[in-house]
DRENNUSE-539508 format. One line per 5 residues: for each residue x, y, z of C-alpha. Coordinates in pm, 1 decimal. Layout:
REM residues N
X/Y/Z; ...
END
This chain:
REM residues 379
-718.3/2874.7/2764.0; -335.3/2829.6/2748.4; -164.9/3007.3/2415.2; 188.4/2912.0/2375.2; 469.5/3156.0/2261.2
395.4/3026.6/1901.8; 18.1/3062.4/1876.4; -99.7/2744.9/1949.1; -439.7/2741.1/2175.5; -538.2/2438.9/2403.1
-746.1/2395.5/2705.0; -657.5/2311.6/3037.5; -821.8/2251.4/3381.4; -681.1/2381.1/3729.4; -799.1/2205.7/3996.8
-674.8/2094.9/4345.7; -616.6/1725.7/4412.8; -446.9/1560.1/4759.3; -341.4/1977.3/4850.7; -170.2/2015.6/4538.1
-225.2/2238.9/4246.8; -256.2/2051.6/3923.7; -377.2/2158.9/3545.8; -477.0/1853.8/3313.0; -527.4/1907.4/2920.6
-854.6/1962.1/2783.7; -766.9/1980.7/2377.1; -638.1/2212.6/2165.9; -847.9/2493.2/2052.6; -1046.5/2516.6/1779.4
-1077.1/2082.0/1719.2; -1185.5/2119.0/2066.5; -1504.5/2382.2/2118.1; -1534.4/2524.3/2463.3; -1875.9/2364.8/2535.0
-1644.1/1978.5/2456.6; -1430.7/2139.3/2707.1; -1678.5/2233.0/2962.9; -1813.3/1886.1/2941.7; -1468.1/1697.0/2972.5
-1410.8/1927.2/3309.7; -1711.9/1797.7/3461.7; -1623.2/1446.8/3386.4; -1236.8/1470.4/3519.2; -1422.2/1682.4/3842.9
-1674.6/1419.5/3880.9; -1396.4/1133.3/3882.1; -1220.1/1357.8/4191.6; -1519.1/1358.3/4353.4; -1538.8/1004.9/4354.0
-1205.1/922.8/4495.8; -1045.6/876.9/4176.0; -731.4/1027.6/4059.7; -755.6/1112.0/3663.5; -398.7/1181.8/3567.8
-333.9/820.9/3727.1; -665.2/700.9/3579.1; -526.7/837.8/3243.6; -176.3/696.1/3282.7; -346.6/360.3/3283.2
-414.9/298.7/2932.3; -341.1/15.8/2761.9; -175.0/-48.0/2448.3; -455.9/-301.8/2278.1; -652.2/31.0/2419.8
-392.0/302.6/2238.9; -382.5/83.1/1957.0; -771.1/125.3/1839.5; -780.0/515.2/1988.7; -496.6/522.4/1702.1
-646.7/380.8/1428.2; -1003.9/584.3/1498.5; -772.4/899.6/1431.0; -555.8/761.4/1144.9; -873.1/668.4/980.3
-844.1/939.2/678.8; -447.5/806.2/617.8; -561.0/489.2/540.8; -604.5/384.4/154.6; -877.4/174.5/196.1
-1032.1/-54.0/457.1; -779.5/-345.1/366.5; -470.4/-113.2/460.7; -667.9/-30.3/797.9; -729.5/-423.9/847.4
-361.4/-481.6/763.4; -262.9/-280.4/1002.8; -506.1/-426.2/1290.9; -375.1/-739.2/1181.4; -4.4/-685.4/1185.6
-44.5/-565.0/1534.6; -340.1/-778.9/1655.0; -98.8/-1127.6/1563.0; 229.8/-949.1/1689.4; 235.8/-691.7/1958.6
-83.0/-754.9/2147.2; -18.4/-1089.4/2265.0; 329.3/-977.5/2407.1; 229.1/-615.4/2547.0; -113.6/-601.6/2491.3
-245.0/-531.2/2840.7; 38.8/-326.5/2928.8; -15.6/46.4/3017.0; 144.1/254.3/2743.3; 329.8/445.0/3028.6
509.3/122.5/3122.4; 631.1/-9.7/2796.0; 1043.1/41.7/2725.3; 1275.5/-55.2/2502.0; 1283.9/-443.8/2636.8
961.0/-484.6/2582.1; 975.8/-396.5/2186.8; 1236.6/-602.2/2153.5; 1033.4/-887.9/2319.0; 778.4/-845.1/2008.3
1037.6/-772.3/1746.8; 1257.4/-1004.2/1792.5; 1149.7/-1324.2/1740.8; 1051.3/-1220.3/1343.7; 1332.7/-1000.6/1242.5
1539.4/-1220.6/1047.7; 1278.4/-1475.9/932.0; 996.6/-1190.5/879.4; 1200.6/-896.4/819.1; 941.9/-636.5/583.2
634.6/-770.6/842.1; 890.4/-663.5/1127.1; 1016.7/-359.1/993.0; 598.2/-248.9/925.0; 502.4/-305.7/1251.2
766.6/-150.8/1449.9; 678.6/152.4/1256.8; 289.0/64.6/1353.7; 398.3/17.6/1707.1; 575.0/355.4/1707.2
286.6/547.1/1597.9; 50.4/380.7/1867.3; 341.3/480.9/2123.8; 324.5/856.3/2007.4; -64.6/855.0/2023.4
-37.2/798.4/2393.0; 210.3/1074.2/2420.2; 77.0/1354.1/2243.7; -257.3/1241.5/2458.2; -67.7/1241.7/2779.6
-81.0/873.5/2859.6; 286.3/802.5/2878.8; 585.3/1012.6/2841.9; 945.4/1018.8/2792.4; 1108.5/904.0/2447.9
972.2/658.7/2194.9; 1118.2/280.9/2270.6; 957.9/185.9/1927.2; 1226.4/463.8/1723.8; 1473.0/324.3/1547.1
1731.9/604.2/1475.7; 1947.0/658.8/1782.6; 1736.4/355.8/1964.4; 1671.2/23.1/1795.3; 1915.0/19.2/1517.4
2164.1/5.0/1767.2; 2007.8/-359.9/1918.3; 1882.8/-507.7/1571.5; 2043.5/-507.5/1248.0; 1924.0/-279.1/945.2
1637.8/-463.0/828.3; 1824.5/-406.2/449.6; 2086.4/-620.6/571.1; 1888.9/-918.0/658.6; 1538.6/-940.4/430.4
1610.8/-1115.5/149.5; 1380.8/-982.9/-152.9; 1181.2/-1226.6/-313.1; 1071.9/-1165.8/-668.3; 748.9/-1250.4/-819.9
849.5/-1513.8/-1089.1; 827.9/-1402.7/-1456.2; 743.3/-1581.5/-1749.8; 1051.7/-1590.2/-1986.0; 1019.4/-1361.6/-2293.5
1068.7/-1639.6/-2530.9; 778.8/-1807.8/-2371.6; 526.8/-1480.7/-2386.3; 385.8/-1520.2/-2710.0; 302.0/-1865.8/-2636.8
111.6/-1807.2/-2308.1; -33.5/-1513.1/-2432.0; -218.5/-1750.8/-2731.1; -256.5/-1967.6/-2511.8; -472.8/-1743.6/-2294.6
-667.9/-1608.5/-2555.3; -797.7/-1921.3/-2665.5; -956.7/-1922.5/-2294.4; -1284.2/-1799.2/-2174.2; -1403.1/-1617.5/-1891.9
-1391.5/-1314.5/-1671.7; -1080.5/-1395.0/-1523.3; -893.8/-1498.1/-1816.0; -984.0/-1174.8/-1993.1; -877.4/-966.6/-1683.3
-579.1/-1175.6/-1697.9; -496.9/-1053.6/-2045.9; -598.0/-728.8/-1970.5; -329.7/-709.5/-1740.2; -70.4/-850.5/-1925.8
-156.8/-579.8/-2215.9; -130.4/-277.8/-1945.7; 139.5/-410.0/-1725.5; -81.0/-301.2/-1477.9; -96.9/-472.9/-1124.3
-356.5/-687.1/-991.8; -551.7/-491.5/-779.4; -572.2/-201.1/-1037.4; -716.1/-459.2/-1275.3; -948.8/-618.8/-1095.8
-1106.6/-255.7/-929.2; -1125.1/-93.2/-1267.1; -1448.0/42.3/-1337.8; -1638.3/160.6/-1639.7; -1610.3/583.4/-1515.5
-1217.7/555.2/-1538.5; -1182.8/432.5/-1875.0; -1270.9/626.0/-2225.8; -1280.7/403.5/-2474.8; -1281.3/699.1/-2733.9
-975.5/846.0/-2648.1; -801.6/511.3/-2543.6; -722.2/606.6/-2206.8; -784.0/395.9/-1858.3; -695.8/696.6/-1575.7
-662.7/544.8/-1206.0; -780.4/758.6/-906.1; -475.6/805.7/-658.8; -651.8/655.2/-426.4; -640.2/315.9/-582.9
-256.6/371.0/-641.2; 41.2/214.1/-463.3; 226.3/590.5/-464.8; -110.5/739.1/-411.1; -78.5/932.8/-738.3
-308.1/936.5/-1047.7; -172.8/707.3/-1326.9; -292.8/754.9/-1698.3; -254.5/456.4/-1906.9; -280.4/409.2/-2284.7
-492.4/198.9/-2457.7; -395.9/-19.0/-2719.7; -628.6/-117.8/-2998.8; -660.3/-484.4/-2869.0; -722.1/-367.7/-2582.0
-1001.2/-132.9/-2677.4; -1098.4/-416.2/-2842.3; -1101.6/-617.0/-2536.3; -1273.8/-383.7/-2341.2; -1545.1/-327.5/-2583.2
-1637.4/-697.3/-2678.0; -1696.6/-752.9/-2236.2; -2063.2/-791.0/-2096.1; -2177.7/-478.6/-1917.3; -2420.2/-567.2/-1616.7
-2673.1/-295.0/-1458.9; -2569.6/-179.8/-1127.3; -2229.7/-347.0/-1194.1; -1945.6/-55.8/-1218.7; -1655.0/-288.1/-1228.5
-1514.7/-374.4/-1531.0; -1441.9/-753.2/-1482.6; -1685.8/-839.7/-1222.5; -1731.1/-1142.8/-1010.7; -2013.6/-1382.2/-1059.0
-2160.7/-1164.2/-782.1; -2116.1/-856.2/-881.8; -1827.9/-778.6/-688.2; -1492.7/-733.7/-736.8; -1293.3/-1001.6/-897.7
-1044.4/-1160.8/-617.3; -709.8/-1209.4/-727.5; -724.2/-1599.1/-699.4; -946.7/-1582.7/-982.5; -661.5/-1440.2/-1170.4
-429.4/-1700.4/-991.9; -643.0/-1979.2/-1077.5; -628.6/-1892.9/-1412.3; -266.6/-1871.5/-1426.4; -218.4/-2222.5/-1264.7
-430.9/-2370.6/-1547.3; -227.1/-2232.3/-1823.7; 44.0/-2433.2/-1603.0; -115.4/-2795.7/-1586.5; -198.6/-2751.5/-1981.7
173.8/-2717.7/-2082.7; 417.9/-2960.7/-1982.1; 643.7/-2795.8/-1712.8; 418.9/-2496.8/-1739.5; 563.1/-2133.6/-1799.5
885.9/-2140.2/-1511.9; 1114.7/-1827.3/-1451.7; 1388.1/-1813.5/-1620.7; 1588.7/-1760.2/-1343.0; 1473.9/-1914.9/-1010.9
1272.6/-2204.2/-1208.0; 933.5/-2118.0/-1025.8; 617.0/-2113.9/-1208.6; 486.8/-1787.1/-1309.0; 219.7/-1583.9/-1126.2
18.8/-1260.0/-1236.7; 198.5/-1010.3/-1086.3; 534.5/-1141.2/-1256.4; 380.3/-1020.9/-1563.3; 541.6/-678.1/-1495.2
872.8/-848.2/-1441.4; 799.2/-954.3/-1821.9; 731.5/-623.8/-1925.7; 1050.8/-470.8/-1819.6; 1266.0/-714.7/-1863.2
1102.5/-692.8/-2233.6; 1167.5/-302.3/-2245.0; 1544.7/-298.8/-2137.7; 1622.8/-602.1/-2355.4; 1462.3/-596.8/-2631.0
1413.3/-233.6/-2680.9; 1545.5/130.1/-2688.4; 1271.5/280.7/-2480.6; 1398.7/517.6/-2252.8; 1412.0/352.4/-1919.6
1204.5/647.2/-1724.3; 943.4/580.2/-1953.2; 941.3/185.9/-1890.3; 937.2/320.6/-1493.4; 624.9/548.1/-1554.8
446.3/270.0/-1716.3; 486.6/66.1/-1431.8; 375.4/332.3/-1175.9; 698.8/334.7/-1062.6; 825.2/642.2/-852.5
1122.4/783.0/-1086.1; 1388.8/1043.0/-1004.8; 1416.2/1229.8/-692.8; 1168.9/1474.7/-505.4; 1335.4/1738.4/-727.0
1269.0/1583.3/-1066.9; 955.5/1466.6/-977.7; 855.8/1858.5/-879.3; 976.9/1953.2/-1214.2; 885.6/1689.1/-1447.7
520.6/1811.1/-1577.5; 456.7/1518.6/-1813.4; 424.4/1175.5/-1788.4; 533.2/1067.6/-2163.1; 159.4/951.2/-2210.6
186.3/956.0/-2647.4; 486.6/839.6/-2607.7; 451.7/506.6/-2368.0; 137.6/448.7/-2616.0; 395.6/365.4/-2859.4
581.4/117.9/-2693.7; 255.7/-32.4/-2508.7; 140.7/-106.6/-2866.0; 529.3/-267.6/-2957.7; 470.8/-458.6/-2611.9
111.1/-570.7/-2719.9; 304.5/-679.8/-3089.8; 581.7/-886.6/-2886.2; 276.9/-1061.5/-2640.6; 104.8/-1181.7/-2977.3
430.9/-1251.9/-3103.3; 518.1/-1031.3/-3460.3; 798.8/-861.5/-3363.0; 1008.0/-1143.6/-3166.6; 1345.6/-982.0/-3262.0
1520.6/-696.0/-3065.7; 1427.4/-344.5/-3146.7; 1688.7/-116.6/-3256.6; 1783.5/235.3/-3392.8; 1856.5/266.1/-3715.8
2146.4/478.7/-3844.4; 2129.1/695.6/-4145.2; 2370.5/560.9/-4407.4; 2671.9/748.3/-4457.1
END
């Protein structure tokens, strides 16, 4: 057992290959029990006996090799299994064509730039991801002793000097909004509809909330009584618990749905499942062919989707409104304020954001289409 000046406990091996003296890495101590060492000692001494050399053996790792051994230890980082697939995929269509069967201990900076390249100006955010995916699998091999040196993958001090700052060259689309003199409109519109879909739709619309939230809602993490829908962290973008308030049409909502046994979702597929969000799509592209010209942004001219719904919301709460702007943020799930604030700020305004959910819910059926404002006391 080696114990470093700072505590840390690994195991190593000493044995004696071509005359020379070597010690190879067992695993640190406790994640690896001595019998798990024993037994990787008699594998490394059984590959000497047959002619083979293991640190070379060891060195020859491949990156499509380095790349799964790195996603069977991330495992417990990932959200869900459609982050993990994103992440296979990013790197499966990208990297593993270009350095794929490379060993780990022979990939350099040319080489990253072979994969990068080609995408970062026309696929910036996918570029940007999967450098950072590509880094990780580079520091797997290291910390396991299958390459060494520096990172080529880093950008600080490394690629940011070859490629520009991918800040300077993505160009941020935005979902497209309906306008907010079109809302009340669409939102009668979709009321007069029927199905699953179109009542998730609304749903969504009433809570701001995104897609995915909607449509993986189940029965346990809403309370009908006290007019509160609370999402697990783990279903969260920020990875945070997010309360939200009820309004009485949506209680209303809720309560008036079809509850299925064995079914915990709250809007359900025709399966059972979860709803996919082209149902929700679909829907949307309906409401489109039944209006002539359909509900466009305001500003690029594009038909609305679901997701722009949000854009509504806050474009609603700084313009037609007084709500504090935090508050507008923290219905959205939004991260707001820095580390600091966050560490400090114990509440998340949840009696207050009821209030201007239900003034939201009054502007989507349309009674209060004029601007809200404060009223001064007469003098």
């Amino acid at each position: 057992m080696q114990v470093t000046p700072n505590g840390a406990r690994s195991w190593l091996l000493r044995v004696r290959m071509n005359g020379k003296r070597c010690e190879m890495g067992l695993g640190s101590y406790p994640d690896v029990t001595l019998a798990q060492a024993r037994d990787r000692a008699r594998i490394i001494k059984q590959k000497i006996w047959d002619g083979v050399d293991p640190l070379e053996d060891k060195r020859r790792m491949t990156f499509a090799q380095a790349m799964e051994k790195t996603l069977e230890a991330r495992t417990a980082e990932f959200r869900n299994a459609k982050h993990k697939a994103q992440w296979r995929s990013t790197l499966d269509n990208y990297a593993v064509p270009v350095i794929g069967r490379m060993a780990v201990s022979q990939i350099e900076v040319a080489d990253i730039l072979r994969v990068l390249q080609p995408i970062w100006t026309e696929k910036t955010e996918t570029a940007s991801r999967l450098r950072g995916r590509i880094e990780a699998v580079l520091s797997w091999a290291t910390v396991g002793g299958h390459r060494s040196g520096d990172n080529p993958a880093r950008w600080k001090g490394n690629l940011d000097a070859v490629l520009p700052k991918p800040g300077k060259v993505s160009k941020v689309v935005h979902n497209p909004a309906i306008a907010l003199g079109d809302i009340a409109e669409w939102f009668a519109d979709l009321r007069s509809r029927t199905g699953i879909a179109t009542r998730a739709l609304e749903f969504l619309a009433m809570t701001a909330a995104r897609s995915g939230e909607v449509r993986g809602a189940t029965w346990a993490e809403i309370d009908l009584d006290a007019g509160l829908w609370i999402i697990p962290a783990e279903r969260m973008k920020a990875q945070r618990e997010h309360r939200v308030p009820l309004t009485n049409d949506a209680i209303d909502l809720l309560r008036a749905l079809p509850r299925f046994e064995g079914v915990d979702f709250v809007f359900p597929a025709a399966r059972g499942g979860m709803l996919s969000d082209a149902a929700l799509s679909a829907c949307m592209k309906r409401m489109h062919a039944a209006r002539e010209g359909g509900y466009p942004d305001p500003r690029t001219g594009r038909l609305a989707v679901p997701h722009g719904l949000r854009s509504s919301f806050r474009d609603w709460a700084a313009e037609r409104t007084e709500f504090d702007r935090d508050m507008a943020e923290l219905a959205l799930a939004h991260v707001v304020g820095s580390a600091v604030e966050r560490a400090y700020r114990r509440s998340d305004m949840i009696e207050k954001r009821r209030q201007m959910m239900a003034a939201w819910a009054r502007f989507l059926t349309g009674e209060t289409a004029a601007k809200v404002v404060k009223l001064e006391v007469a003098r």
